[in-house]
C-alpha angles and dihedrals in degrees: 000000000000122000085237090054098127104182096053079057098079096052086034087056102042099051091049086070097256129149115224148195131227137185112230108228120196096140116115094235120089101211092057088072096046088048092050098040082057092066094088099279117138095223147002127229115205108205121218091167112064095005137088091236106116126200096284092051097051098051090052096046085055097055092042090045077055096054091055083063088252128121121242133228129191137199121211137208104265115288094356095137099154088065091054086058096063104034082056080055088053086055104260110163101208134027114208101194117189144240094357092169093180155020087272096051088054100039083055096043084042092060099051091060113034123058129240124312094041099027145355105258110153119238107259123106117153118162080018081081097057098043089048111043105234146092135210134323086012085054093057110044077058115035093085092063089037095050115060128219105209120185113209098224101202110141137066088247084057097058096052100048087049104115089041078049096051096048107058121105121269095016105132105190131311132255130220119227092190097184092058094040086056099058080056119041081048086051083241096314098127143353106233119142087195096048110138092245091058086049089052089045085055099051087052098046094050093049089051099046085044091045084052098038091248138143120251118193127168137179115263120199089209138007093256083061092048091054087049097067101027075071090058087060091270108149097174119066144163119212105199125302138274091260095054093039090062100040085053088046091052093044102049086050091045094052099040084051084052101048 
């Protein structure tokens, strides 16, 4: 494995202890991922879920987000497994599934990404070689320690399932999708990602992973957010995504221009 390896980063790091910060990519252009990814994040998250990035895109954000010497993560449409299998060909380094609710939901998302024995993932990498750096044989005695499993936890089900969900096999760490955790755990009452019954959930979330020696990672809507949980033991945050970066962008020129 070579030091310029960037997909094996994002595993390396996180085990190390660190705390890092990724862009959130949902527009349908490739290099906006790769120019945001350069502004000092540790990593990007293409987002099939909620964005408008489609399967081509995201495999060629993945390869240009690897050029830029960062690892990729992508999101994918709920349940759809068999597309976290190729975009881990395609040499993303991390797979956030949604809405898994239960130990079933994760033994089944577990099983797409990592290999036999842990999991079912069929033989087939292709740009994963080259990011990173390994063929073969080498690439796959590694690639279930290089390549992360992440379980969205956004429901209320969720919640409650969090330590089953923690302890399967193969299950890396979870992520926390607050806006939609809040519509739960108010039984539909309001959208707010900072409501206090998401910070409790938080608490709670971060004690657990750490309890489990797990990684806990959640979507954060500023940077001030983003500092917030990391202080709850979160190492894998968000900060905004690549739409409201640049609307915010826009806005602060246009008033300075403006005066």
């Amino acid at each position: 494995m070579t030091a310029s390896a960037p997909l094996a980063h994002l595993a390396r790091r996180l085990r190390a202890g660190e705390t890092l910060f990724m862009s959130w990519c949902g527009m349908n252009d490739a290099a906006i991922a790769e120019a945001t990814v350069r502004e000092n994040f540790d990593a990007a998250l293409i987002d099939m879920q909620h964005g408008a990035v489609d399967f081509t895109t995201t495999v060629q954000a993945i390869g240009l987000v690897g050029l830029a010497g960062k690892p990729a993560i992508a999101r994918i449409p709920v349940g759809e497994f068999a597309t976290a299998s190729r975009l881990l060909d395609a040499g993303a380094a991390a797979i956030v599934a949604p809405m898994i609710n239960s130990e079933a939901d994760a033994k089944r998302f577990a099983s797409f990404v990592k290999f036999p024995p842990v999991g079912e993932r069929s033989w087939g990498p292709h740009r994963a070689f080259g990011l990173a750096g390994l063929e073969g044989e080498a690439y796959f005695h590694k690639a279930n320690d290089l390549h992360l499993a992440i379980a969205m936890i956004e429901t209320r089900e969720a919640l409650d399932a969090l330590d089953s969900i923690l302890d399967v096999p193969g299950i890396d760490g979870v992520f926390v999708g607050p806006s939609d955790l809040s519509i739960a755990l108010t039984k539909g009452a309001v959208v707010d990602a900072g409501h206090p019954e998401v910070d409790k959930a938080l608490d709670h979330i971060g004690a657990r992973c750490k309890a489990k020696g797990k990684v806990a990672g959640a979507f954060c809507m500023t940077g001030k957010r983003a500092k917030e949980v990391a202080a709850k033991g979160f190492r894998l945050c968000s900060i905004s995504t690549d739409g409201m970066m640049m609307r915010l962008g826009a806005r602060m020129e246009l008033k300075a221009a403006r005066g």
